[in-house]
N, CA, C and O atoms as a MOPAC input file, in Angstrom:
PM7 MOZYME 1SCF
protein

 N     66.15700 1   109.67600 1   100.84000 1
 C     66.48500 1   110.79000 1    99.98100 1
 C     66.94600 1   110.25600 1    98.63400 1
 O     67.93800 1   109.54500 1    98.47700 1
 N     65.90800 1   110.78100 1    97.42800 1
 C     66.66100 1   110.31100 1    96.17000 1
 C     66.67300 1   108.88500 1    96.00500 1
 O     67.68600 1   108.36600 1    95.53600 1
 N     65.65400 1   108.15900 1    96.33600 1
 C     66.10200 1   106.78100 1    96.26200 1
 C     65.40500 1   106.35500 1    94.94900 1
 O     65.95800 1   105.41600 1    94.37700 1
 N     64.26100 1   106.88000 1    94.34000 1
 C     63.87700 1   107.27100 1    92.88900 1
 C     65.12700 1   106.80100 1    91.72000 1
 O     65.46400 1   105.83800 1    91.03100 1
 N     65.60800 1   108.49100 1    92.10700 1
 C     67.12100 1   108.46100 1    91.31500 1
 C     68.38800 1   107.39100 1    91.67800 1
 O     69.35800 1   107.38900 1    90.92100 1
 N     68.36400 1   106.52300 1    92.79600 1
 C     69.30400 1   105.27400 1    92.93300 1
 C     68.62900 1   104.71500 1    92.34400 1
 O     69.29500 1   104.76200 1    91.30900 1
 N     67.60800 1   104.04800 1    92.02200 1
 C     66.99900 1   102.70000 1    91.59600 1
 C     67.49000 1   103.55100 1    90.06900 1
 O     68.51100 1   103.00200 1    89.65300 1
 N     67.18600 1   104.35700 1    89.42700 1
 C     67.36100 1   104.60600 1    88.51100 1
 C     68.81200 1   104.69900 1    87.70000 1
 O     68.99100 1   104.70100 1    86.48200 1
 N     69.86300 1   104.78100 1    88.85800 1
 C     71.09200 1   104.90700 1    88.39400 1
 C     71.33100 1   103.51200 1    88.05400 1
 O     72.03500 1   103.21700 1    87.08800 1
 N     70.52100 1   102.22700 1    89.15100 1
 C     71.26700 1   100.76600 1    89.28100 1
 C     70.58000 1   100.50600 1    87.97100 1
 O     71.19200 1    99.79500 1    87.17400 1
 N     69.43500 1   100.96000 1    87.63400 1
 C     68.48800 1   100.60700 1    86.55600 1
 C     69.90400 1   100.47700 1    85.12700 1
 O     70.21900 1    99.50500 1    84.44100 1
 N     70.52000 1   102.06100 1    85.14500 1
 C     71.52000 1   101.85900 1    84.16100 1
 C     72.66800 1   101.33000 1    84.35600 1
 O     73.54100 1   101.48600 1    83.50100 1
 N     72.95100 1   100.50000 1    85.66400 1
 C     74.34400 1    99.71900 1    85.79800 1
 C     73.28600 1    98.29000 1    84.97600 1
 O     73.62200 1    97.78000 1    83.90700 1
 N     72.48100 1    98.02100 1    85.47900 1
 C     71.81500 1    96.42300 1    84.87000 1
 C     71.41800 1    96.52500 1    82.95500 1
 O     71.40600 1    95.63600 1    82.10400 1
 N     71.11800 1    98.10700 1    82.85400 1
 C     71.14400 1    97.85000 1    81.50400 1
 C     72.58200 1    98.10000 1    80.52000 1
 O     72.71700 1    98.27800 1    79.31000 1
 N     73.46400 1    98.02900 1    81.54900 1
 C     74.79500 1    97.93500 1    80.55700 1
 C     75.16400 1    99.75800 1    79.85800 1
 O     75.95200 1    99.96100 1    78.93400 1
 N     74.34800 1   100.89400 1    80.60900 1
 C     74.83400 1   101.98400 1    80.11000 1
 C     76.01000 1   102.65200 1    80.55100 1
 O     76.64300 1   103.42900 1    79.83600 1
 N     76.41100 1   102.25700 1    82.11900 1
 C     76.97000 1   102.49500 1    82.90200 1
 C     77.40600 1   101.86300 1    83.52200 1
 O     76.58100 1   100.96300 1    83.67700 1
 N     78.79400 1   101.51800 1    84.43800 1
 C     79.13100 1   100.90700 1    85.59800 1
 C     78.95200 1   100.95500 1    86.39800 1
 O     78.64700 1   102.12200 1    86.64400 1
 N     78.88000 1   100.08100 1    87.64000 1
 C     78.99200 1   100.56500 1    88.78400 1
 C     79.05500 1   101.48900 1    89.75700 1
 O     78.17500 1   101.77000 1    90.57200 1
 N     80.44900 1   102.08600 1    89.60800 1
 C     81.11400 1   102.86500 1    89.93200 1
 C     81.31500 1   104.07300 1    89.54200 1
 O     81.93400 1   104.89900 1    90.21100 1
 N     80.76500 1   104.30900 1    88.32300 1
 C     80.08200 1   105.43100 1    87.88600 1
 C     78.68700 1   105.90700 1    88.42500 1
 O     78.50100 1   107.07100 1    88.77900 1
 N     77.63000 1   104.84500 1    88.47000 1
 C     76.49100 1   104.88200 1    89.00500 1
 C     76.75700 1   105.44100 1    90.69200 1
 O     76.15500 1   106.35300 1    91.25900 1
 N     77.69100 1   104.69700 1    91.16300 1
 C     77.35900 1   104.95500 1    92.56800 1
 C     78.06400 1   106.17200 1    92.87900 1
 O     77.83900 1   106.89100 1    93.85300 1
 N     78.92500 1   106.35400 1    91.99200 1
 C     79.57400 1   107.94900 1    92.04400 1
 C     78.43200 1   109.12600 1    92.31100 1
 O     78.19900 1   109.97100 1    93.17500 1
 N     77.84900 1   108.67000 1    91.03000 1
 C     76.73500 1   109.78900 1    90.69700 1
 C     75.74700 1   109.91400 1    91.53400 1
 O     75.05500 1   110.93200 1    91.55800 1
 N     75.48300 1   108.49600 1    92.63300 1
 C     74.64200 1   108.50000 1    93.48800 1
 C     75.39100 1   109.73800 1    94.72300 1
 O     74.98500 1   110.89800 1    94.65800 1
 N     75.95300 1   109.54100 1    95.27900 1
 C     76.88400 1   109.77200 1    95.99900 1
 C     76.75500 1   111.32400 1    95.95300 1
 O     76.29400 1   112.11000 1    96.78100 1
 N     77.34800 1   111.53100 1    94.63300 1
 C     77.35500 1   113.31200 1    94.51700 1
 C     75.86500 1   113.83900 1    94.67600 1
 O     75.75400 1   114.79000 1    95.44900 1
 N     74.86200 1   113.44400 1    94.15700 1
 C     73.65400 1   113.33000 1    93.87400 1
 C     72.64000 1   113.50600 1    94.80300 1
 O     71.95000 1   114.51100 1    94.97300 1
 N     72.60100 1   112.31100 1    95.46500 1
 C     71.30300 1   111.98700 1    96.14800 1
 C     71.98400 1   112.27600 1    97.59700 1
 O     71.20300 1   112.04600 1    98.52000 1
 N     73.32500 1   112.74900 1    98.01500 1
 C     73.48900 1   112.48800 1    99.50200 1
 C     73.53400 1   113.99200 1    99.91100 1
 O     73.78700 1   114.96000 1    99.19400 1
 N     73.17700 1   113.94700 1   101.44800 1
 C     73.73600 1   115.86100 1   101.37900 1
 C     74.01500 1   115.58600 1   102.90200 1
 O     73.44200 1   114.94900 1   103.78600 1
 N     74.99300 1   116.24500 1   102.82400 1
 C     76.05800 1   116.54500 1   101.89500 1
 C     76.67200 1   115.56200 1   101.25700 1
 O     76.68900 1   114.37800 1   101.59300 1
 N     77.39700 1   116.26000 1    99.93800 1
 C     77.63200 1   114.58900 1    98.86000 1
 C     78.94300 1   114.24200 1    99.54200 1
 O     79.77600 1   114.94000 1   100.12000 1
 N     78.85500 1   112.85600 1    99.27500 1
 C     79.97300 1   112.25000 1   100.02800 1
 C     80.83000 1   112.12400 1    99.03900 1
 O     80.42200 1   112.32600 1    97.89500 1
 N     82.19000 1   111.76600 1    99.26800 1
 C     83.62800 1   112.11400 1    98.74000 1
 C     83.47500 1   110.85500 1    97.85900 1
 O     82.89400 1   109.85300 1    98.27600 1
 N     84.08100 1   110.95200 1    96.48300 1
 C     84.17600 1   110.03900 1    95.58100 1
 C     84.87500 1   109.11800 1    96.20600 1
 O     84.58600 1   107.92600 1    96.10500 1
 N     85.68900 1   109.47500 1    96.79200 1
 C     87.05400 1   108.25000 1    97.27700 1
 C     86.35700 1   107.18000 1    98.35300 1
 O     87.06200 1   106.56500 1    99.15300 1
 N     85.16400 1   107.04400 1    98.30800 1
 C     83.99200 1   105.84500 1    99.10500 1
 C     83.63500 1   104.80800 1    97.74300 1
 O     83.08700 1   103.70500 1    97.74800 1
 N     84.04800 1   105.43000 1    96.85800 1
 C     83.36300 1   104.62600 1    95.76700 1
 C     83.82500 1   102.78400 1    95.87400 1
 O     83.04400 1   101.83600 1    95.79000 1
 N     85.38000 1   102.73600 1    96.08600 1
 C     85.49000 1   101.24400 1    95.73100 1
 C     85.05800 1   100.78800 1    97.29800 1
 O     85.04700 1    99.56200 1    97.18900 1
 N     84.78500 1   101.01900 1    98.34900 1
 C     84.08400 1   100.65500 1    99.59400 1
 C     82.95700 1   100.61700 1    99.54500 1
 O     82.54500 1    99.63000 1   100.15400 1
 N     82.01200 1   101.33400 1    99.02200 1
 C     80.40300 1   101.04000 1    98.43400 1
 C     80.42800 1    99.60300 1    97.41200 1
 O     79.62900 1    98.66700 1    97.42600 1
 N     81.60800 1    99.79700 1    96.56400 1
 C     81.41300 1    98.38500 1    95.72800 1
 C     81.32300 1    97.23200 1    96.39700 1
 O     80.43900 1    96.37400 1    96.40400 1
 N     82.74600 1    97.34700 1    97.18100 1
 C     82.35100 1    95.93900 1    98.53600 1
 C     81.38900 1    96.12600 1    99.51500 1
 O     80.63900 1    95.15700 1    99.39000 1
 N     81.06000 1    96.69500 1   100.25400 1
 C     79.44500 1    96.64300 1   100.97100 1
 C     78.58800 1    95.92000 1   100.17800 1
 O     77.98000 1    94.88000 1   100.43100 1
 N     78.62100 1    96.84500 1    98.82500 1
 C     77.20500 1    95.80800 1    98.03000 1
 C     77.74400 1    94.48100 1    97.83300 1
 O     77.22600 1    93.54400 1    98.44200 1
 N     78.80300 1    94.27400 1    96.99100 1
 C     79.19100 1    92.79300 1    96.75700 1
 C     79.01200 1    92.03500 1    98.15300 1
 O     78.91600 1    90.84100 1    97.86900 1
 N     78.93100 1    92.19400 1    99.44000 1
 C     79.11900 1    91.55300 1   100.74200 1
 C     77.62800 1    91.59900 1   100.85800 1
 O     77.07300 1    90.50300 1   100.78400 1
 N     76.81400 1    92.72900 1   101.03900 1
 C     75.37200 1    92.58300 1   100.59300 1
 C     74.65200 1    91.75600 1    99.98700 1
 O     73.79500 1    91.03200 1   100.49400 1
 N     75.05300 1    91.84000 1    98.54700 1
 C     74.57100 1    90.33000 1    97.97900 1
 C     75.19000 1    89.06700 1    98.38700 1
 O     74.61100 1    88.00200 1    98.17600 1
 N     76.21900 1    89.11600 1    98.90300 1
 C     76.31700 1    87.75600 1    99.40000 1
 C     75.79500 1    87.41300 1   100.74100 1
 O     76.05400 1    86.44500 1   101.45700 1
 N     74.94300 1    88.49400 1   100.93800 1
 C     74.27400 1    88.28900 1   102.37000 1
 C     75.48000 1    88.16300 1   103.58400 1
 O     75.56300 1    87.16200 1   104.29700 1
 N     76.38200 1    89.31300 1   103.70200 1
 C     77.26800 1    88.88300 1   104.29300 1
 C     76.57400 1    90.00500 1   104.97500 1
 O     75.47000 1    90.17900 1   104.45800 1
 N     76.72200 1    90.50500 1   105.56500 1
 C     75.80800 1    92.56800 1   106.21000 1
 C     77.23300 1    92.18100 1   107.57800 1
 O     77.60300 1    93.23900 1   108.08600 1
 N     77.51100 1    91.71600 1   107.79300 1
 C     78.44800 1    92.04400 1   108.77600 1
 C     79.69500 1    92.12600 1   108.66400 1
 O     80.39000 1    92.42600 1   109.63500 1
 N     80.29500 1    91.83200 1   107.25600 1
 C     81.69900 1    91.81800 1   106.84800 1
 C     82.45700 1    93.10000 1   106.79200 1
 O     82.01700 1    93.82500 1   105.90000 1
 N     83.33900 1    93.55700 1   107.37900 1
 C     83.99200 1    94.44400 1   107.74700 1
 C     84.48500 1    95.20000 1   106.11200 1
 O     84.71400 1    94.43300 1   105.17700 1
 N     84.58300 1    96.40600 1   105.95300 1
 C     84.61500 1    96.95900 1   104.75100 1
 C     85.63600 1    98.30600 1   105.55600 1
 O     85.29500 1    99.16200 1   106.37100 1
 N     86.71100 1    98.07900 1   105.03900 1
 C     87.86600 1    99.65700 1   105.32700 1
 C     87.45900 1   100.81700 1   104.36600 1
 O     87.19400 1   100.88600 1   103.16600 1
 N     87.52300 1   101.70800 1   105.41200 1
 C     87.08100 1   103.08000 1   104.58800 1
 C     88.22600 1   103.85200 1   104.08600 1
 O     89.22300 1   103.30600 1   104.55800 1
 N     88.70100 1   105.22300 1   103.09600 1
 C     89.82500 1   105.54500 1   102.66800 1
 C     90.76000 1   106.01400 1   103.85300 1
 O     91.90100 1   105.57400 1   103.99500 1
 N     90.12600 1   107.02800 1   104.76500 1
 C     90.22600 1   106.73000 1   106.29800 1
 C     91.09200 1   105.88500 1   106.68700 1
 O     92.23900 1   106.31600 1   106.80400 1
 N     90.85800 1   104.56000 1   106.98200 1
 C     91.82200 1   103.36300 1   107.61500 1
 C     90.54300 1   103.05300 1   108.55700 1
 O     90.67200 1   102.03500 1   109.23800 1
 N     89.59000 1   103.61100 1   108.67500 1
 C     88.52600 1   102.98400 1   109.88700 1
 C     88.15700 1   101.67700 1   109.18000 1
 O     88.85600 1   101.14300 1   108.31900 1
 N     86.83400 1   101.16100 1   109.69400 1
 C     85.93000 1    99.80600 1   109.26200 1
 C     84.79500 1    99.86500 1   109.91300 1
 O     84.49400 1   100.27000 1   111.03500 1
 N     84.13700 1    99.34600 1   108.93900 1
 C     82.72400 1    99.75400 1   109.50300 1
 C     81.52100 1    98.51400 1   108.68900 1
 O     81.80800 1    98.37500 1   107.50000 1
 N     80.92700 1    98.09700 1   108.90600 1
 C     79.89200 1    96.83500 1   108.30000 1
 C     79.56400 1    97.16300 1   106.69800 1
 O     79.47500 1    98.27000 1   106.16500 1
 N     79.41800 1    95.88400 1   106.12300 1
 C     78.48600 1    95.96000 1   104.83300 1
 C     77.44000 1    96.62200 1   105.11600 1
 O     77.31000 1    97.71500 1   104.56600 1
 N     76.61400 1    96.25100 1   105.85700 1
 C     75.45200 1    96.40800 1   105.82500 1
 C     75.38700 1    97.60700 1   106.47900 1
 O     74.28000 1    97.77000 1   106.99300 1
 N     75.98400 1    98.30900 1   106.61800 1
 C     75.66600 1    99.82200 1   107.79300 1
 C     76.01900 1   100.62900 1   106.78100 1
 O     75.11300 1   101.42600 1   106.53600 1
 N     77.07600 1   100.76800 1   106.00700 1
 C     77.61500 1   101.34800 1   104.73900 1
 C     76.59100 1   101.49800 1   103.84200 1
 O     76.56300 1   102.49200 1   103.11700 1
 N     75.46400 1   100.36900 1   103.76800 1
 C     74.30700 1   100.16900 1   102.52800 1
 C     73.52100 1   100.80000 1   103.28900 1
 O     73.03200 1   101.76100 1   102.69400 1
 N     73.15200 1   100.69200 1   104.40200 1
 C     71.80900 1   101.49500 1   105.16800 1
 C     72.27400 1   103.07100 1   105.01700 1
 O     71.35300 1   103.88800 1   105.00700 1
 N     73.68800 1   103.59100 1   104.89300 1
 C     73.80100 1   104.90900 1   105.64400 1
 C     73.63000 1   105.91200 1   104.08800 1
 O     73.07700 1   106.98100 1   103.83200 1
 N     74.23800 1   105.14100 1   103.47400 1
 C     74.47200 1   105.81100 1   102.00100 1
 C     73.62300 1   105.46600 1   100.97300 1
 O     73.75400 1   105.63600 1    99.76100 1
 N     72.25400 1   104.68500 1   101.95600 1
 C     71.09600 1   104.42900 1   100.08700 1
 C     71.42400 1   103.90800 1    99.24700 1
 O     70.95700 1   104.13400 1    98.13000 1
 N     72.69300 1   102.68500 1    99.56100 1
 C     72.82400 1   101.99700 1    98.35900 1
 C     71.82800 1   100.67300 1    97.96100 1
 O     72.09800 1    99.98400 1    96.97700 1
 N     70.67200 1   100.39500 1    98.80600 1
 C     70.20500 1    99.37700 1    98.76300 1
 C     69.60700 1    99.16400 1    97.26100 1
 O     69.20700 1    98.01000 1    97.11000 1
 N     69.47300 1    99.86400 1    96.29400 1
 C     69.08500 1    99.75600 1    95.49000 1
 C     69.65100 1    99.19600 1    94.17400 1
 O     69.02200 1    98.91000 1    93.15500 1
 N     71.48600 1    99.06200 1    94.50100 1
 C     72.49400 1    99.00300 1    93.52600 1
 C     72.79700 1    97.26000 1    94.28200 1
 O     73.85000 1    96.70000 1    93.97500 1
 N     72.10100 1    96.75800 1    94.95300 1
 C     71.85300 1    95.61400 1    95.78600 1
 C     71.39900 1    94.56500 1    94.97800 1
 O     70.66600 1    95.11700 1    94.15700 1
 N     71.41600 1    93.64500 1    94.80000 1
 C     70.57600 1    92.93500 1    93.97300 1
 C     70.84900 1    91.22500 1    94.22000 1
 O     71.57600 1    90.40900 1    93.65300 1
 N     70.10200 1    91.15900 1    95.10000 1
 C     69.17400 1    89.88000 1    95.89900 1
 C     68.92900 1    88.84200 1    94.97500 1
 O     68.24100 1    88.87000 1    93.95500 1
 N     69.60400 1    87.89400 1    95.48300 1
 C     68.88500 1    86.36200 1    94.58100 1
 C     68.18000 1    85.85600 1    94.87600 1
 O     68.15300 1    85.33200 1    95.99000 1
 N     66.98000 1    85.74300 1    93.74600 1
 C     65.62800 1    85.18800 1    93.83700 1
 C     65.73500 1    83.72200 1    94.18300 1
 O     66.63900 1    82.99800 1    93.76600 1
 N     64.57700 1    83.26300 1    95.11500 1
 C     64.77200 1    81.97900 1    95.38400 1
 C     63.70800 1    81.45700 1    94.79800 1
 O     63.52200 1    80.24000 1    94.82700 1

């Protein structure tokens, strides 16, 4: 769903129009349905940062108090696109 409009939001975190966390906000409200609660935002930041470090199993606390994987957080919420993989 909307994954168009994610690549397009990360498009403007890489060209410096936007942050992060703005981007993934907007993803969030946006592309999810129902939109998920802003207060995921700095837990999406670490998923991805653990993502790119190829970590997908590193435990990430939600506002909640639960925990739940990098990588399950990036699969559930379409962030794979705000992801960004080092070329080998």
């Amino acid at each position: 769903m909307g994954s168009s409009q994610a690549s397009g939001y990360a498009e403007c975190v890489g060209e410096g129009l936007c942050s992060l966390e703005v981007a993934i906000q907007a993803h969030l409200q946006s592309n999810c349905f129902p939109p998920v609660t802003p207060k995921l935002v700095p837990a999406c930041v670490e998923a991805i940062q653990a993502c790119e470090d190829e970590d997908y199993d590193r435990p990430v606390i939600l506002p909640n108090g639960e925990s739940t994987t990098a990588g399950y957080m990036v699969e559930r919420l379409h962030l794979d696109a705000f992801v960004q993989y080092e070329e080998e």
